[in-house]
N, C-alpha and C positions, 0 to 999 in steps of 0.2 A: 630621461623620463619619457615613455611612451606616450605620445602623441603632441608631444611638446613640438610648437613651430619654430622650424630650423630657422635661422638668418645667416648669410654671409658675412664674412669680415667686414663687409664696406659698409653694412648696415640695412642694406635691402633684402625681403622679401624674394626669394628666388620662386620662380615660375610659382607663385600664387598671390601674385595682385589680383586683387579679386574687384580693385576701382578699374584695371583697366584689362579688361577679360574679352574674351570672342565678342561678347553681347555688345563692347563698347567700341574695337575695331570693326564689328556688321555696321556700327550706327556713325561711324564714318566716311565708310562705304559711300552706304545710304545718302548720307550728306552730299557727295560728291556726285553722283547718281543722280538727282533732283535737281528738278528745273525750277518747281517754285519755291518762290524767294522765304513765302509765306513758312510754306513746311519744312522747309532749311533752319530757317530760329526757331520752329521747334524742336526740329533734333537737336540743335544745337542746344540751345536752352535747360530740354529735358535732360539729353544722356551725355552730349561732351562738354558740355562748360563745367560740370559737377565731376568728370574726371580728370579734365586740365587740370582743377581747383589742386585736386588730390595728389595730381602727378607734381606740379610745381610745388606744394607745400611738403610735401614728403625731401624735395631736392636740396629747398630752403633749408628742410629739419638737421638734415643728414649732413649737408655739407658746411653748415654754419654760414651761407651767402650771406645774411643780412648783417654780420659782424660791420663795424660803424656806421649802417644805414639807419636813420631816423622812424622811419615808419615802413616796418619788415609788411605791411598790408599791401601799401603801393608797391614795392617790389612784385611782392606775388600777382596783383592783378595785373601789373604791366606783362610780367610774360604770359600770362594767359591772355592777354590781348596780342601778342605777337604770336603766341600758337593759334591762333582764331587767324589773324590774317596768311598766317602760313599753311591752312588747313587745303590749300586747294592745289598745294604744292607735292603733295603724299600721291606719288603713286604705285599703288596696288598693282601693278604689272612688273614693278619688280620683287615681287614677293617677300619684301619687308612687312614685321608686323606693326601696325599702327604707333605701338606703345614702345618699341625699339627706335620708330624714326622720330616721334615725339619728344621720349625721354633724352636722346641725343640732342635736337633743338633746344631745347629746356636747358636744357643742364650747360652748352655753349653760350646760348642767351645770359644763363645767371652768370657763367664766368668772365665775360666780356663786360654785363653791367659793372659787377665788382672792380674792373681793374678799371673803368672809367671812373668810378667813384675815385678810387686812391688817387689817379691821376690830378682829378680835379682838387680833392683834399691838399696835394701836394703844391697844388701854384694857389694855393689860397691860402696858404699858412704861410707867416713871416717866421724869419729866426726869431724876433722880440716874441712870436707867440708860445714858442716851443715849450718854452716852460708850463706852461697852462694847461698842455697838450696828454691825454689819459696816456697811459704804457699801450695802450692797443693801438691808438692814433700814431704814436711812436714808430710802432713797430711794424705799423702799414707804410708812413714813409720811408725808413730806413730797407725796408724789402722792394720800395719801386722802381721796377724801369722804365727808361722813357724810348718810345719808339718811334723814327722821325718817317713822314713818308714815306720817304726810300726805303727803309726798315721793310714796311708795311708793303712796298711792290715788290722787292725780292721775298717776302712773306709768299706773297700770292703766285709770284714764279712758281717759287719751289710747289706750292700746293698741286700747280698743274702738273709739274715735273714726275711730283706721287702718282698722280694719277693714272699718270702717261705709261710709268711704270710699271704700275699693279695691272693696268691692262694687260702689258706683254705678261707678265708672270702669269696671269691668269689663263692666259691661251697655252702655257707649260705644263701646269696642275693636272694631275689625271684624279688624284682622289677629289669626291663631294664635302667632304669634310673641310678639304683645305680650298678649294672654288669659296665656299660658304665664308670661310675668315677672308681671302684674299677680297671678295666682295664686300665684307662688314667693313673693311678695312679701305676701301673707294666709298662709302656710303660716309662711312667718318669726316674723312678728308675735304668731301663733298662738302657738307654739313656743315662744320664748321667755317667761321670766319677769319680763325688765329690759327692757320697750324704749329705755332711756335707755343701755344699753352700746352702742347701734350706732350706727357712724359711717360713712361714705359709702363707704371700702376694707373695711369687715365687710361691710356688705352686698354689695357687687358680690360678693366670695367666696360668699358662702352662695348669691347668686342661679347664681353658675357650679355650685356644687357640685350646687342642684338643677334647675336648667333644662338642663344640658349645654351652653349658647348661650357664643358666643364675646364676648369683651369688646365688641367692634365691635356685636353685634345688642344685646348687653342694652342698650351706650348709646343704640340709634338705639331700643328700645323704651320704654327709662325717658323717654326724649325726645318719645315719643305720648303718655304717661300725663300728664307734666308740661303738656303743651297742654290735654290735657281737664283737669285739676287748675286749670288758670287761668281755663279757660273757666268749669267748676263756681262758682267761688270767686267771678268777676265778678258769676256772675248768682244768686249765693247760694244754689244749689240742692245745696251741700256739707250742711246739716244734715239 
């Protein structure tokens, strides 16, 4: 139907958020830019806390985060309180847009609270409870794993390791196209706090959210990087 708004499979709006637009990455700029304290909570106030609100509730919507949380409100404003204290962390000298490096924190933030909810659900319930327990409570414990520190330090190795990686590839790349994913793809890893929660359909998501590239480039790009990844790796110049 002509003029009907298109949606992606994942459920998002492709390039027409209109809560979070040029006017609302200028007014973080802005934010950043400003010395007084004063006129910092009004920007904030006025133009970014009413598009956090938006960006996190839309996250909430889409991805069902608040599944056995008590009060889906507090969830939302707790991350909107961590994108406020993370606001001074965004910088515009790497040519990220606002609403790609947001929507990234956001979206890691809800999936990190979630899996500490289950956690926690899970050493708080007895076997004598189970029975009592709804099929959704069920089926959050039956799906948890448990991760011991050390888990959690070879977690964070390897994160460097990506890193370390996609830098060299990156110095390989002659197209812009694939620079742009090889970088979406260091901003990711950055970003996050778990490299162990993504899996092949998260990332393509977070690569669209932040490169703008269509499914078809990101594949034919991840598919430059995987040739030099092989190359690297044959002739051992990955470490």
């Amino acid at each position: 139907m002509k003029g009907k708004k298109k949606y992606a499979s994942d459920g998002f709006k492709r390039k027409t958020n209109q809560y979070f637009g040029p006017e609302q990455h200028d007014a973080i700029v802005l934010y950043l830019g400003t010395e007084s304290e004063e006129k910092k909570q009004k920007i904030y106030v006025d133009l970014i806390y009413p598009t956090f609100k938006n960006l996190v509730t839309g996250l909430v919507q889409t991805y069902g985060f608040t599944a056995g949380v008590q009060n889906p409100n507090d969830m939302i404003n707790d991350c909107i309180n961590f994108l406020y204290e993370k606001l001074h962390k965004f910088d515009i000298n790497h040519g990220s847009k606002a609403f790609s490096y947001f929507n990234v924190v956001a979206r890691n933030w809800l999936i990190n609270t979630s899996r500490k909810k289950k956690k926690h659900l899970f050493k708080h319930v007895s076997i004598e409870d189970h029975s009592s327990l709804s099929f959704e409570e069920k089926n959050t414990i039956a799906n948890l794993t448990y991760e011991s520190p050390e888990d959690l330090m070879q977690t964070r190795e390897k994160r460097n390791e990506m890193i370390s990686l996609f830098r060299k590839i990156d110095e390989k790349l002659q197209k812009e196209e694939d620079k742009i994913c090889i970088n979406a793809l260091i901003e990711i890893v950055n970003t996050l706090d778990d490299i162990d929660i993504l899996h092949k359909k998260a990332v393509y998501l977070y690569l669209r959210d932040i490169t703008n590239m269509n499914t078809k480039q990101i594949t034919q790009s991840m598919a430059s990087i995987k040739i030099i990844y092989k190359k690297m790796t044959l002739n051992g110049d990955y470490l």
